[in-house]
N, C-alpha and C positions, 0 to 999 in steps of 0.2 A: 704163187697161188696155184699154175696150173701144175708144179710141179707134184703138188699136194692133194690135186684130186689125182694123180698118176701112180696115189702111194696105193698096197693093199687096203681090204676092206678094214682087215682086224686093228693095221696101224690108224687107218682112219677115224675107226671107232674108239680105240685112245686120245687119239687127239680130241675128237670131239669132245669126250667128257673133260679134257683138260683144258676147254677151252669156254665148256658148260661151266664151270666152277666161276667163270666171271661172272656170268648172268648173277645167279644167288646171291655171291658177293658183291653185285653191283646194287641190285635190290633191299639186300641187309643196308648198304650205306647208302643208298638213295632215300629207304624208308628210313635210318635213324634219320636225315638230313633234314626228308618232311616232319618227322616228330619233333624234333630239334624248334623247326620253324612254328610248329603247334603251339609245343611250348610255350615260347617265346609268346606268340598270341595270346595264349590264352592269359598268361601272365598279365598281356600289356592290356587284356579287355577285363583283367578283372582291377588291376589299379584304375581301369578307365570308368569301370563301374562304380568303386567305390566313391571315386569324384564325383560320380554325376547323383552316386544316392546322397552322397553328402550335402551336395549343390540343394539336390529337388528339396530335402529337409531342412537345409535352410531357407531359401524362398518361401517353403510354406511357413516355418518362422518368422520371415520377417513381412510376409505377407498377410498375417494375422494380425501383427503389431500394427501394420499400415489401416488394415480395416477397422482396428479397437480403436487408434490415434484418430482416424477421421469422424467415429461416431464419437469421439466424446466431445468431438469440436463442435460438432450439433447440435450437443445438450445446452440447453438453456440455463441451468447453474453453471455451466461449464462459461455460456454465453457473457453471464452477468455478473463474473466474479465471486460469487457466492462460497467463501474459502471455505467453512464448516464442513458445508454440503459436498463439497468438489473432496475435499481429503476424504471423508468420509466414506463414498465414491469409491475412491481411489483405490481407499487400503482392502477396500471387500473387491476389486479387480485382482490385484495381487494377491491374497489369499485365496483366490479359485483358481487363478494363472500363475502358477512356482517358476514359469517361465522367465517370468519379468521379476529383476529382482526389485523394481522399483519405477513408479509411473509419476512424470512431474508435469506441471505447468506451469512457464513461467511468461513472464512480459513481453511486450516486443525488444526489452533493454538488456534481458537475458537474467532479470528478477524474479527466481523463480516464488511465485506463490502458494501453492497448492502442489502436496505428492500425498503419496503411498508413506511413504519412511520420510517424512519433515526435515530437513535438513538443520541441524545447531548453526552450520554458516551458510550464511543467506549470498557468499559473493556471485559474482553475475556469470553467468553462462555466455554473457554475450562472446568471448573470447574461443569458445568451441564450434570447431570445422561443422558439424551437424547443425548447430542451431544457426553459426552462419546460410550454409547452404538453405536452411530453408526459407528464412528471410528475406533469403536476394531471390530464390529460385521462385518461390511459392507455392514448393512440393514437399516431397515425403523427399527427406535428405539423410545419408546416413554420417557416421561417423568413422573415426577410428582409436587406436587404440590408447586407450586413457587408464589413470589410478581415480576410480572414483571420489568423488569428494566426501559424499556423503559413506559409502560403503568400504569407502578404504582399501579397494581391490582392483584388479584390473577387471575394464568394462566397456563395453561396444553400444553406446547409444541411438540411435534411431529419432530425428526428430519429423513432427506433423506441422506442419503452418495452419492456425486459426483466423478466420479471416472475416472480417464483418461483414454486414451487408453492400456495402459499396467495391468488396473485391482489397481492401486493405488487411494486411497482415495485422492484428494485435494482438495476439499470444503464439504461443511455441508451444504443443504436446509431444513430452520426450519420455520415449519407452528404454527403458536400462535393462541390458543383460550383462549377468558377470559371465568372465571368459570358464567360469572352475564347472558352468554347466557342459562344456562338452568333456569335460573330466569324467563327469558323472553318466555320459549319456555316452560313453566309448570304450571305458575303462573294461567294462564286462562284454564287450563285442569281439566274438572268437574271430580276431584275422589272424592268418596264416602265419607262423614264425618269423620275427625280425621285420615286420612291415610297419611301414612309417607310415604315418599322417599328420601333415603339415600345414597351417589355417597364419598366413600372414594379412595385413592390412597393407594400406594402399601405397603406405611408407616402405614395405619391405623388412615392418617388426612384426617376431611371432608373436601370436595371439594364442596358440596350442600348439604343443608337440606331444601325441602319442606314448612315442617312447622314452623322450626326456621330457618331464613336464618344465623342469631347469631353464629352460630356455626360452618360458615366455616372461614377453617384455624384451628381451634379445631381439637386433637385427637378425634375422637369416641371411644368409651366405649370400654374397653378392652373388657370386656366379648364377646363383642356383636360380636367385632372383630375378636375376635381366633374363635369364631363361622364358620364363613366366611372362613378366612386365613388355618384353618387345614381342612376344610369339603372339600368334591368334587370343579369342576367345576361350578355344583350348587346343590341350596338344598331348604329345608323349616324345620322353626324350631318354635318353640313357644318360648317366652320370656319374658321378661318385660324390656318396654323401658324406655325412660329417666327422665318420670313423673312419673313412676307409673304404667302406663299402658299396663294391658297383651295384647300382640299382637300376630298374626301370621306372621310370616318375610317368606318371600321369596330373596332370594338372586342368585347374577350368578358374574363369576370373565367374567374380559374381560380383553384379552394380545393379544398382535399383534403376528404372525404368526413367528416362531423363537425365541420367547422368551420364556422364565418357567415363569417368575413372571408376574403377573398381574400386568397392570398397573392401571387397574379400579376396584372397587367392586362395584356394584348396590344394596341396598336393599329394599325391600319395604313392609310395614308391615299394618294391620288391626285392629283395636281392636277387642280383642274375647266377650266382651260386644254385641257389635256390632252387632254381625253376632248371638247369642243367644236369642237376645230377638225379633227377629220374631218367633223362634221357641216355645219358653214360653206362648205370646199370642193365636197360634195357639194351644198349649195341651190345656189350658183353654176353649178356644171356644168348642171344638170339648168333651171335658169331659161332658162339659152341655149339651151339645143337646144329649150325648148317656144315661145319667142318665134320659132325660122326656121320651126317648123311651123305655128305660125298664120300667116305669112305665107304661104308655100304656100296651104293652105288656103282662107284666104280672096280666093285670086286664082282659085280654079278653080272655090269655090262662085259665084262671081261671074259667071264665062264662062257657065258651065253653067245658070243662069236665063235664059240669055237665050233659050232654045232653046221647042218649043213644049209649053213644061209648062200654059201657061194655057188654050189650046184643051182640051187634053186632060181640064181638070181640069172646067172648063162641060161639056163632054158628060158628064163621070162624076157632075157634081151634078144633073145635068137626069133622068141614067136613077135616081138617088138616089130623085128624087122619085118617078119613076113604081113604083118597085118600093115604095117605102112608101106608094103610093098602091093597092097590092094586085096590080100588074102585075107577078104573077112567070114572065111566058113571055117578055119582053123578051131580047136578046140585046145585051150591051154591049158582049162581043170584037168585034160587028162593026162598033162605033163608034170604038172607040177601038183600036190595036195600036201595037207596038213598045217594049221599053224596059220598067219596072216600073210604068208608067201601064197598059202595055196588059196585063201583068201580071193587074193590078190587077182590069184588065175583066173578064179570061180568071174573076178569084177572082169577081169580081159574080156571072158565071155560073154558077158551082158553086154559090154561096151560094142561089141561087135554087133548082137544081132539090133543094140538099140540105134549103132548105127545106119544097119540096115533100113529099119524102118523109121529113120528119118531119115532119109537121102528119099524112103518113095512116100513119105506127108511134105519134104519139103517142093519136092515136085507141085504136087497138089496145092499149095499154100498159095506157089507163085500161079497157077492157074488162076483161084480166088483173088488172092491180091487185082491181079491183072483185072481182072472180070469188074471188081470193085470200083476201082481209076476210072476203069472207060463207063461205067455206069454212073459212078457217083455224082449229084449236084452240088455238090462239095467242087471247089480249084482245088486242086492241087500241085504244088509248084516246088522246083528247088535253086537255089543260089549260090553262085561260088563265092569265098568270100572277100571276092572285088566286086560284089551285088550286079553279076549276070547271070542273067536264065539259063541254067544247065536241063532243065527240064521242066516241062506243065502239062498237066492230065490230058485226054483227047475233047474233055468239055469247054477248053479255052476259050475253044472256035465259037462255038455255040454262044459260052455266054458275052464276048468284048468283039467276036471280028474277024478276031486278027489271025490269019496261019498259023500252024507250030512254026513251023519252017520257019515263018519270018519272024519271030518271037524269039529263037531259041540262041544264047550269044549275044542277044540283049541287054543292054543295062536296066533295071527294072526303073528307075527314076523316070523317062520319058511318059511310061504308063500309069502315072500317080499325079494325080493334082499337086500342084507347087505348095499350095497352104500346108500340103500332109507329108511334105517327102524329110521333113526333118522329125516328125514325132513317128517316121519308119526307120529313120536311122537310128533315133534314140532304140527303137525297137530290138533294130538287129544287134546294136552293140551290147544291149539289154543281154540278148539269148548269147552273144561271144563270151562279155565279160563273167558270167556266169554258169554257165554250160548247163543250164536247167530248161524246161520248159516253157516257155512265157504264153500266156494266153491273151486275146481280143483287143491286137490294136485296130483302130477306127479309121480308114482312111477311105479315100474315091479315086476308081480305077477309070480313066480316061480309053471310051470305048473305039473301034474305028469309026462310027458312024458320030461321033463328036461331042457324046452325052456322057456324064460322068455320073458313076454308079459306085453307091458306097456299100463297102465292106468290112471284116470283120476275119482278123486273120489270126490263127494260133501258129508258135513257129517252135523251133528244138533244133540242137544243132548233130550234125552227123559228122565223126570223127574217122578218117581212115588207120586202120590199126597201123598198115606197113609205113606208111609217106608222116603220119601226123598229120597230117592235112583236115580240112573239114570242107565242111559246106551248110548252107542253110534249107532246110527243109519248111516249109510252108504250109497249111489248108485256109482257104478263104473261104466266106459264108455270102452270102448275098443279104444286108441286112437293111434294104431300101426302104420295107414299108415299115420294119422296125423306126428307122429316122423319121420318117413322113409322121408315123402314130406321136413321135415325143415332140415334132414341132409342134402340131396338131394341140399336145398337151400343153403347152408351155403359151402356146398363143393361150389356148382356156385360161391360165391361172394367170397371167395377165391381163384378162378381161376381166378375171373376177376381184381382181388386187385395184385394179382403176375402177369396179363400177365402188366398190366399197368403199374408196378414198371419195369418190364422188357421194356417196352416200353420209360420209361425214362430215365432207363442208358444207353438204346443202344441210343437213341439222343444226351445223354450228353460223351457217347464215340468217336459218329460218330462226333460229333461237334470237338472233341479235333485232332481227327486221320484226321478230313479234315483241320479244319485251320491250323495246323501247316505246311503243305504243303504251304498251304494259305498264311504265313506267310512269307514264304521263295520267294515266287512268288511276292506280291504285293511290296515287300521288294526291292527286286530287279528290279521291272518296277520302281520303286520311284528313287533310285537311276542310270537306266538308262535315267531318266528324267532328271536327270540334269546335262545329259553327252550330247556331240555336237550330234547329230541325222541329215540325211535327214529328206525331208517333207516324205517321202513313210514309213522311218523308224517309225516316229512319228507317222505316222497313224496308223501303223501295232500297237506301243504300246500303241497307245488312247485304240484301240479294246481291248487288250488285260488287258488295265486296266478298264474299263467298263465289261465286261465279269467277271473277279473277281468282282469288286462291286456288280454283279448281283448274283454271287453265293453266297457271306458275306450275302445276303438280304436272299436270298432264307433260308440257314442255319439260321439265328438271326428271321425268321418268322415261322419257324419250331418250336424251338425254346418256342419262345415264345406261338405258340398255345398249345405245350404240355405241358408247366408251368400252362396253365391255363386247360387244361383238367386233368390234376393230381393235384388238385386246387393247387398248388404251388404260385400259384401269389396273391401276398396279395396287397392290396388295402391300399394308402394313407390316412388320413382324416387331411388336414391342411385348413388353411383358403389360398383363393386367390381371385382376381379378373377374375370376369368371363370377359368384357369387354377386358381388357390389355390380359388373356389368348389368345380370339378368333383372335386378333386384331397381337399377335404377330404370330401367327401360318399362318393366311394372307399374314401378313408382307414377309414371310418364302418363299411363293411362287410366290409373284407379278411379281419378274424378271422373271422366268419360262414363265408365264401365257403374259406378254408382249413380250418373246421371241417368242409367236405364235402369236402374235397381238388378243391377249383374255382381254376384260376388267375382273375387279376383286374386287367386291364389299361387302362389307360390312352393313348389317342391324339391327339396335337390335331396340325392340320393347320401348314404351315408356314408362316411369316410373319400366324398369328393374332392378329389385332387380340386385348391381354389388359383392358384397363384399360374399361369399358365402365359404362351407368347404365339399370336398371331394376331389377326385383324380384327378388333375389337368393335372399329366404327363398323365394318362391313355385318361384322356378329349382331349388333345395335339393330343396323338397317332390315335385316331381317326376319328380326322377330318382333320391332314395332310393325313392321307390315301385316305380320300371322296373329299378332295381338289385336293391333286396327279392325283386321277382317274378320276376327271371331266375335269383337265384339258390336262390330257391324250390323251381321248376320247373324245373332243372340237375342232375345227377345226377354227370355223367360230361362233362370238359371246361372248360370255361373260359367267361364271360363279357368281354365287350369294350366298351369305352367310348370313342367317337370326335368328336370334335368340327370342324368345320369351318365357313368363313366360306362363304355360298351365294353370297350379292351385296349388294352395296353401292349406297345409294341418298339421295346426300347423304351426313348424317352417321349416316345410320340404317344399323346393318350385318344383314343376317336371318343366323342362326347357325341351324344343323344340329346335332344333337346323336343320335347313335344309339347305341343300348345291345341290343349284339346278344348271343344265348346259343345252344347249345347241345343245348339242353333237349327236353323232350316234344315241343312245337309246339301250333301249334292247328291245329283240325279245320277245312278250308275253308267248310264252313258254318256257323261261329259265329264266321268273324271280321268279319261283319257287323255283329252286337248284341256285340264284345267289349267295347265301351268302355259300354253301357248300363249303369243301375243295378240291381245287384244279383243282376247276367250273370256266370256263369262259363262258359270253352269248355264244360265237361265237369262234369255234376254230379259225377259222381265224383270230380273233384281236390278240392271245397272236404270231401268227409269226406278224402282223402288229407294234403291240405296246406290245410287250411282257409283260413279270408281270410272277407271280409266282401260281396266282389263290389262294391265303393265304391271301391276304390284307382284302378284305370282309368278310374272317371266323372270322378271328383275332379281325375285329372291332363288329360283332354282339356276338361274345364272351366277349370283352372289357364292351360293354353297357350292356348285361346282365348282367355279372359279379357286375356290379355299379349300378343293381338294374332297370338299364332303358330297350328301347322295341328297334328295329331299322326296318323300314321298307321302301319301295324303292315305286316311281310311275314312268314310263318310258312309250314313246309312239316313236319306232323303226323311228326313223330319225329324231323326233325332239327334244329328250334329257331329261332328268333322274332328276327325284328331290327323295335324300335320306334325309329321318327323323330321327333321333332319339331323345330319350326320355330319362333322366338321371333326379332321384331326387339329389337335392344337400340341404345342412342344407343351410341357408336364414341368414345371420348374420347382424344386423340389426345397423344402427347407429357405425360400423364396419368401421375402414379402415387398409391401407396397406401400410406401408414404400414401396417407389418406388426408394429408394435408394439400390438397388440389384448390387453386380459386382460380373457376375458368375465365375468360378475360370477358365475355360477354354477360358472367353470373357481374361483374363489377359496376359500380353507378359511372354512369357516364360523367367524365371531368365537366366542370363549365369551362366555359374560354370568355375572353373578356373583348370586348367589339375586332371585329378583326376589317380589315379592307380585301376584300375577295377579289380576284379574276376571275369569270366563270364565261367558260369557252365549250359552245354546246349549241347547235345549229338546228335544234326543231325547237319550234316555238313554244308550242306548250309545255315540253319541257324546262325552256330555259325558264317560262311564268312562273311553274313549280318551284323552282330552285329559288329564284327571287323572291316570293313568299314565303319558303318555308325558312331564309337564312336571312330574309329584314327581319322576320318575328324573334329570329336568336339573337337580332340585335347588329348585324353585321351587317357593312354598305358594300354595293356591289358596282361591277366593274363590265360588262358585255362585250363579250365577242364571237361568231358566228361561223370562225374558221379557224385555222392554225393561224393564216398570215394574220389576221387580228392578232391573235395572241400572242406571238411575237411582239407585234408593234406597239400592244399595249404594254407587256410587261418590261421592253424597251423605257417606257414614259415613267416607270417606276411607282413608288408607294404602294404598291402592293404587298401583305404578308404572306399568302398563301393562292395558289390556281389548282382550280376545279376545271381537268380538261376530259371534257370528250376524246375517245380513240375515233373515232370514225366520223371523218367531219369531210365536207367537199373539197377540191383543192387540195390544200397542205392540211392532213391528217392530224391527230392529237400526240402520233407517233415522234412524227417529224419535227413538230414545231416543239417537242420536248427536248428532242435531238438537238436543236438549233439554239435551245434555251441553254442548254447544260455543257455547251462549248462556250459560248459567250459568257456564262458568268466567271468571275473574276475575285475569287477568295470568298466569293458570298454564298450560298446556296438556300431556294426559294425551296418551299414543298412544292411539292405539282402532286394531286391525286387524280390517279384514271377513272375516268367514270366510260362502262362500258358495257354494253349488254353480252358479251360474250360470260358464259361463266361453266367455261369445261373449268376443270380441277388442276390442270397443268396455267390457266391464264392468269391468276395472282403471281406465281413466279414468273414467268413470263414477262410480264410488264415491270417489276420489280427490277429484273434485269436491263431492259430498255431508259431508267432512268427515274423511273417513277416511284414517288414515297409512297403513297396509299394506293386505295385499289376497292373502289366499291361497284359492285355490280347491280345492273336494273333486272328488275324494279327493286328497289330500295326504299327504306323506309327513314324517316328521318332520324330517327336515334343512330342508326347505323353507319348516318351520315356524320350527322356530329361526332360520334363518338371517335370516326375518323380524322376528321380535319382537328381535334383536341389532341389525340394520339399522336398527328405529324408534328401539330404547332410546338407539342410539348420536345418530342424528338429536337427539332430543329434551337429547342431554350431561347423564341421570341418571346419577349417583354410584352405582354399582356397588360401589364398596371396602365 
């Protein structure tokens, strides 16, 4: 090597270019190599493609089938047998859908009754993989590769299980494809020369071949098959296919959802001929044109040395020396000129005076520098890296104590708190393993006077060019009242997270400690309602049962604002109709609003998106309240209800919803705190038309909450139009069974005499309960704690217990607890009776052990209809 930089310039410059010829040609066959590998990719992403479009079109295939097969299960001639009506059906399916060559229904026995195309031989289907699968599964089950019976051809059926009301299978709906539809749906798909595509079942028989169609109903190639059958979901593999021909295959399994086995394999393969010989043509091309330009090339580098590069180069090695011999006033342009030699000279020259005037800014810098150090409040520090003090700024002293002197040769660990001396080591090895920058680790520097002071350190490492060697370089901050400010904070938001938690049990105590009073009261206006009364008496308990209702409201809106200020309230997302929503909640108060002679109208805007998904109950809650209060505070005129789409954003649509009246108005200066708690415009309307001042927070907390805005226009006498603004998801082509029977719209079951336990430890309550359930006809049973309830349902004959949760002693909890270990094959209903009634407390107790679940105050239908709901659950003999 050295003897080769010893040769002349001109032989050097030969060589070079003889040895520049590699580069090129290493680049020519590096780059066909990447093309090579392009290729190849692009080959195996476009058989990978094919698969996966093949794939997505069949699932929407058979995922149509699956949505037609489950609606016709639904149909009620479909229900009841009705073979006319059901073929009838059938064959106007199949004449819309060329898809299906044929739609059937047959028995649970595999008798089929009812298609598209009637079958001449009726024998049983029960013998085929699909109608098995869905019998035993009781899904959508697919099949595989069959000679139809009816259509004479090969065919891939798909069956649906029908199922009656009890959850039993009694019919099969089976959708038919023949295989000759991907014939027709490929035949004229321009793929690339000599590409296969290959469609086997779960057996390993073709279903379609591309380029032989011969071959379905054939096994396909074992080999090719366990390829498939043992590989992933999907894959790509190289092979050689059934001519001869190596290919690259891509494959993908396809099974319907609940199944293991596949019912489809797809695969699809490339010749690697193919996909090679563009890459072949391309090295060739590209070899020739680099072989003329090295010819060029090295006939001009050749000329051109001959020229006076050698003089030129002795003068610039001569002034070389001198200027590394300290002579930087020398002038080399005047030696040398012309050409990028003289260039060259011209840069000598700059070089020098720019060294000049850096040798006297670097002077100066280190002045700066220095000046900086011993000024700065800033540490600064550096480390060898066995982590000792090689140096610290002159503020050391100042800010820890300690001498340089006695600091410097140090290990830095003595002067760091023990808690922080490993997230300093993580630190330094941070800036080793790296050799970057690292910013702000947190640690506390141990002063001499015995107090530890936290800091805030940025570090980088310093390499010495000669040795290799490093060091660690350091700046520390002083970031003490920084820590002090975030304990500071951190104590606040833990003051504020405990007074809040506090603030919710005392609601959900006050709630329990009022209603059960509540209970005992509404309890007994109920049943003095339906004892003989004067008209004077009856008035005196209308008041006295509207006053509870008013209190129930007041409590259940408390309530609820503090579930949603402790975000406790969680938010629906189902699908509904926005239309049927707004239209029932109307409906809700039309009597009200005709009871003042107020008309009550309804608006929605045209071509309103109806079918939409979020919280519907929360949508309900809010605008019975803005309906309630308009027609409150309406006298004379009519309220309006308008709905419109604002904009669309994706599939999110924002809805407007405005509920204008008539009425009073508000006063311009209270419609700023109208929506605050327990804000009315006008004290005088809550003695006129009372309210609680909670309706309005409740509702512009509800729209927030669901993402939307709420805001009011009012002009004082002539009535109020409120806005609000909720996005909801836009479900497009969407509808909605209007077949709904809510379970409360249902008559309450009877039950036939029961024997009760009832465990409930305030007395007028348990008199309540004893009257209202001897008049249902039931004998009862008394206990005053858990441990009673135990001991009596110990002594047995009991069919059902009515337990209070909150009882002295042994709780309703406990003694359920105790109940639901000791039985022994049997199991008793227990319903919680309890004044607790946040939204999360029915699951709650459900999970603790308990069948039912009624909350106080309660009314007796509510009751019955529970203890008939468990007794029926549980299938006690009533007669």
């Amino acid at each position: 090597m050295f003897r080769l930089f010893s040769l002349t310039v001109r032989k050097q410059i030969i060589i070079l270019i003889a040895v520049m010829t590699i580069v090129p040609v290493g680049i020519i066959l590096f780059s066909s190599y990447n093309q090579r590998l392009s290729d190849v990719r692009e080959a195996r992403q476009f058989v990978e493609r094919i698969a996966e479009d093949f794939c997505d079109d069949q699932k929407v295939l058979v995922s149509g089938a699956e949505q037609l097969l489950s609606t016709l299960s639904h149909i009620q001639t479909v229900q009841k047998h009705e073979i006319k009506s059901v073929n009838s059906l059938l064959e106007e399916l199949v004449n819309k859908n060329p898809q299906y060559a044929n739609l059937i229904i047959a028995d649970s026995n595999g008798i089929q009754w009812a298609a598209a195309t009637p079958a001449s031989d009726l024998a049983s289907l029960a013998d085929r993989r699909y109608f098995q699968n869905a019998i035993t599964s009781g899904q959508f089950s697919s099949g595989e590769y069959i000679i139809g019976r009816n259509l004479k051809k090969p065919v891939m059926n798909f069956a649906y299980p029908i199922k009656d009301a009890t959850g039993k299978v009694t019919d099969v709906a089976i959708a038919v494809f023949t295989l000759d539809r991907y014939q027709q749906r490929y035949k004229s798909t321009n793929f690339p020369p000599q590409t296969s595509l290959f469609l086997t079942d779960h057996k390993g028989v073709t279903l379609f071949s591309l380029t032989v169609p011969e071959f379905a109903g054939k096994r396909d190639r074992d080999d090719l098959f366990r390829r498939m059958s043992e590989g992933g979901d999907k894959g790509i593999f190289e092979a050689v296919g059934n001519f001869g021909v190596n290919r690259y295959y891509a494959y993908q399994k396809i099974r319907l959802k609940g199944e293991s086995t596949p019912y489809m394999y797809v695969r699809v393969g490339i010749p690697v001929e193919t996909v090679l010989a563009k890459t072949r043509s391309r090295f060739i091309f590209e070899m020739g044109i680099m072989l003329i330009l090295l010819l060029i090339t090295t006939g001009g580098a050749y000329y051109f040395s001959k020229k006076g590069i050698l003089e030129k180069i002795a003068i610039l090695k001569d002034s070389t020396g001198k200027i590394a011999g300290g002579n930087l006033n020398i002038r080399v342009s005047d030696l040398v000129s012309g050409g990028e030699l003289g260039e060259l000279g011209s840069s000598f020259d700059e070089m020098t005076a720019e060294l000049l005037k850096k040798e006297k800014s670097l002077q100066k810098s280190e002045d700066i520098f220095r000046y900086y150090v011993e000024n700065a409040t800033d540490i600064t520090f550096s480390l060898s890296k066995e982590g000792v003090f090689t140096y610290v700024s002159p503020n050391w002293q100042e800010a820890f104590g300690y001498e340089i002197s006695e600091t410097i040769g140090q290990p830095f660990a003595p002067y760091v708190h023990p808690d922080d001396i490993q997230s300093c080591l993580n630190f330094l090895q941070l800036v080793i393993t790296t050799g970057e920058k690292q910013r702000d680790v947190e640690y506390r520097v141990l002063t001499k006077d015995g107090r530890y002071v936290w800091y805030s350190a940025n570090g980088s490492l310093l390499r010495n060019p000669e040795s290799n060697d490093f060091s660690f370089l350091g700046i520390g901050r002083d970031i003490s009242r920084q820590k002090s400010a975030e304990e500071a904070m951190l104590q606040a938001m833990a003051a504020a997270e405990s007074a809040n938690r506090a603030k919710s049990n005392f609601l959900a105590n006050m709630s329990h400690e009022i209603r059960t009073p509540m209970n005992g009261l509404i309890g007994m206006v109920e049943l003095l309602e339906s004892t003989s009364l004067t008209d004077e008496q009856q008035k005196y308990l209308e008041v006295i049962r509207i006053s509870s209702g008013n209190l129930l409201s007041l409590i259940s809106e408390i309530l609820d604002l503090s579930k949603i200020e402790s975000s406790m309230m969680e938010l629906e997302q189902l699908m509904f109709s926005l239309r049927e929503s707004v239209s029932t909640i109307v409906k809700s108060q039309i009597f009200l609003a005709q009871n003042k002679g107020l008309s009550l109208e309804i608006e929605f805007a045209e071509n309103l998106p109806d079918i939409v998904t979020g919280d519907q109950l929360r949508l309900k809650q809010v605008l019975l309240n803005l309906i309630g209060n308009a027609i409150k505070f309406t006298d004379q005129g009519g309220i309006t209800i308008s709905v419109v789409l604002q904009k669309r954003d994706g599939d999110t649509g924002f809805f407007r919803f405005n509920v204008a009246d008539t009425g009073i108005g508000i006063k311009s200066d209270a419609i700023n705190n109208i929506f605050d708690p327990f804000s009315q415009a006008d004290s005088s309307t809550t003695r006129k038309y009372g309210g609680t001042g909670l309706g309005l927070t409740i509702c512009k907390k509800l729209t927030e909450l669901m993402g939307g805005e709420v805001s009011v226009e009012s002009v004082e006498g002539k009535g109020s139009t409120f806005h609000i603004s909720i996005p909801f998801i836009v479900n497009e082509n969407e509808t909605i069974s209007t077949e709904r029977i809510p379970i409360h719209d249902q008559a309450v079951p009877e039950t036939g005499p029961l024997h009760i336990l009832l465990a409930e430890d305030n007395e007028i309550n348990r008199d309540l309960f004893t009257i209202i359930l001897k008049q249902a006809g039931h004998s009862l049973v008394i206990a005053t704690n858990g441990m009673e309830a135990v001991e009596q349902w110990e002594k047995g004959g009991q069919d059902i217990i009515i337990m209070d949760v909150q009882m002295p002693g042994m709780d309703g909890v406990e003694a359920t607890r105790i109940i639901r270990q000791k039985e022994a094959g049997s199991h008793i209903p227990i319903i919680a009776l309890t004044a607790h009634a946040m939204s999360a407390d029915r699951e709650k107790f459900l999970q603790l052990g308990f069948d039912g679940y009624v909350s106080k105050p309660f009314n007796s239908s509510r009751l019955k209809e529970e203890i008939a709901r468990c007794v029926k659950d549980q299938n006690i003999d009533l007669s």
